[in-house]
C-alpha positions in Angstrom: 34.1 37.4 47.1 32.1 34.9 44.8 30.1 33.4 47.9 29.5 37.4 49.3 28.0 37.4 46.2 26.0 34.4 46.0 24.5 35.6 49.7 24.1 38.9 48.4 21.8 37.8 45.5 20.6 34.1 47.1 19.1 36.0 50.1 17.7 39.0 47.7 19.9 41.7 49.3 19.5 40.3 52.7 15.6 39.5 52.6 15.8 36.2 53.1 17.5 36.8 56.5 14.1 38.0 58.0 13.5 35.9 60.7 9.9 35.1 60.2 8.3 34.4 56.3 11.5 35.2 54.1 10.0 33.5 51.1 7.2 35.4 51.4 9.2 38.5 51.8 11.1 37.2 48.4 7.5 36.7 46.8 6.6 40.6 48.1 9.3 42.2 46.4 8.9 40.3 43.6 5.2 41.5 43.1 5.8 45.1 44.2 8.5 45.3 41.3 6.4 44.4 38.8 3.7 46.6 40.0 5.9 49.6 40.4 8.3 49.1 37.8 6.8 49.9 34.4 9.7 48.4 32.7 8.7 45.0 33.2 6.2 45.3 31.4 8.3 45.0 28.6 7.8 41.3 27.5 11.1 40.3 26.2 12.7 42.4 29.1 10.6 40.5 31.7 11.5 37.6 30.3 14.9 37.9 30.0 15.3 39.0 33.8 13.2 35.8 35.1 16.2 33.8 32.7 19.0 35.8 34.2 17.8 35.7 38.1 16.8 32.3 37.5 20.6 30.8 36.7 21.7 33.4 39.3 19.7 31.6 41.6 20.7 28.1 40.4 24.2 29.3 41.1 23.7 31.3 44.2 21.1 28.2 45.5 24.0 25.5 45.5 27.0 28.0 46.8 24.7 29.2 49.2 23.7 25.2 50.4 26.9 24.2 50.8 27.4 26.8 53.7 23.5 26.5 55.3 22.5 22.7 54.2 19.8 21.5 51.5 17.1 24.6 50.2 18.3 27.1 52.8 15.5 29.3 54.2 17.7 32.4 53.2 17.6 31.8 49.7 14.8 33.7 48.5 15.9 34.5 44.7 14.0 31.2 43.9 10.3 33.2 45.4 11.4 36.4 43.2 12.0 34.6 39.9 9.0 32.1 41.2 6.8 35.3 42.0 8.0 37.1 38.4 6.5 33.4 36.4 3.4 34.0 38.4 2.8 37.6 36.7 4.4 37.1 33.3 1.8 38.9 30.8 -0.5 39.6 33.1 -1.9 43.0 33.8 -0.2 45.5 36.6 -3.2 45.9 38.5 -3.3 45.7 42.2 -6.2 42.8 42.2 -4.0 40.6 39.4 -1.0 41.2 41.2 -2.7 40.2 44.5 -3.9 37.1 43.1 -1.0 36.2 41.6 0.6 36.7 45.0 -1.8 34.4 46.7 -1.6 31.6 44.2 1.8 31.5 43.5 2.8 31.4 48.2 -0.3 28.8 47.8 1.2 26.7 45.2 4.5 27.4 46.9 3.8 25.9 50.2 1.7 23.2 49.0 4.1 21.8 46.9 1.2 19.7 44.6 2.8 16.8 43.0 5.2 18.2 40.4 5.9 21.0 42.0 7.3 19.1 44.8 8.8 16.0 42.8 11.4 19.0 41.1 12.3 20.5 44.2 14.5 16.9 44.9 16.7 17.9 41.9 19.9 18.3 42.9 21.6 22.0 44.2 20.3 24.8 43.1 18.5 23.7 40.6 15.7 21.8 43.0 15.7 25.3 44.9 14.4 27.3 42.0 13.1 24.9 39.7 9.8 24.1 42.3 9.0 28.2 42.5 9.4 28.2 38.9 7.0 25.4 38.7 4.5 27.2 41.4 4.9 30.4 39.5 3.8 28.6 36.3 0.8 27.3 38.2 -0.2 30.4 40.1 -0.4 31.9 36.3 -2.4 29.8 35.5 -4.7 30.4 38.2 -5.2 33.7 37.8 -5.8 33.0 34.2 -8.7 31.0 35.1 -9.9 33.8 37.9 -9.8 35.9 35.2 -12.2 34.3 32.7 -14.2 32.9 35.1 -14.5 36.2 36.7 -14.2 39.0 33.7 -16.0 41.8 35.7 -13.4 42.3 38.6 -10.6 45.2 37.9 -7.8 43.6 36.3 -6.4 46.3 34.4 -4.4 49.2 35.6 
């Protein structure tokens, strides 16, 4: 039952068995929550969901190894809590949440030196701990979009 489970929420309810671009399927319905689910909007409750999926995803991320070898492509949980970093206090606008998007699968994929240094811990922590990482850059980024670039729609 326990590794049903770990599946269940590793993969995202089966999104990371797409065939083609699971992690950015993960990173998708990560973005298209927050944009269509005013309740994350809610600081603390944001928050407290990237904590909660994130040690699901530690735990999930090592059950799920064990059975498919080191950083499985079907563990996705690690691009939703990665994607959710990426848009922590930022506004739920289609253009932010776009950016965010394309930062955080750029940082992702790139790996740029810390980002992929963290990813060799061990188990599941190395699976979530690089999106987590990404995410924080990709934040970041948009950040500095945004200030460089104050006349583009980032509010909803």
């Amino acid at each position: 039952m326990s590794a049903l489970f770990a599946k269940m929420a590793g993969s995202v309810f089966g999104l990371g068995y797409i065939p083609f671009a699971p992690g950015t399927f993960g990173s998708l319905a990560g973005a298209l929550l927050y944009l269509f689910v005013p309740a994350l909007m809610l600081p603390q409750l944001f928050i407290a969901m990237i904590a909660v999926v994130s040690l699901v995803g530690v735990w999930a991320g090592g059950s799920m190894e064990k059975e498919y070898g080191k950083d499985p492509s079907a563990v996705v949980i690690d691009e939703l809590a990665g994607q959710w970093v990426a848009l922590l206090l930022l506004p739920a606008a289609p253009l932010t949440v776009l950016f965010s998007f394309l930062f955080f699968r750029l940082y992702d994929i790139w790996k740029p030196g810390p980002v992929d240094r963290v990813q060799h811990l061990p188990g599941g922590w190395g699976i979530m701990t690089d999106d987590l990482l990404a995410g924080v850059l990709a934040n970041l980024s948009v950040r500095l979009v945004m200030l460089l670039f104050p006349t583009l729609p980032y509010a909803s």
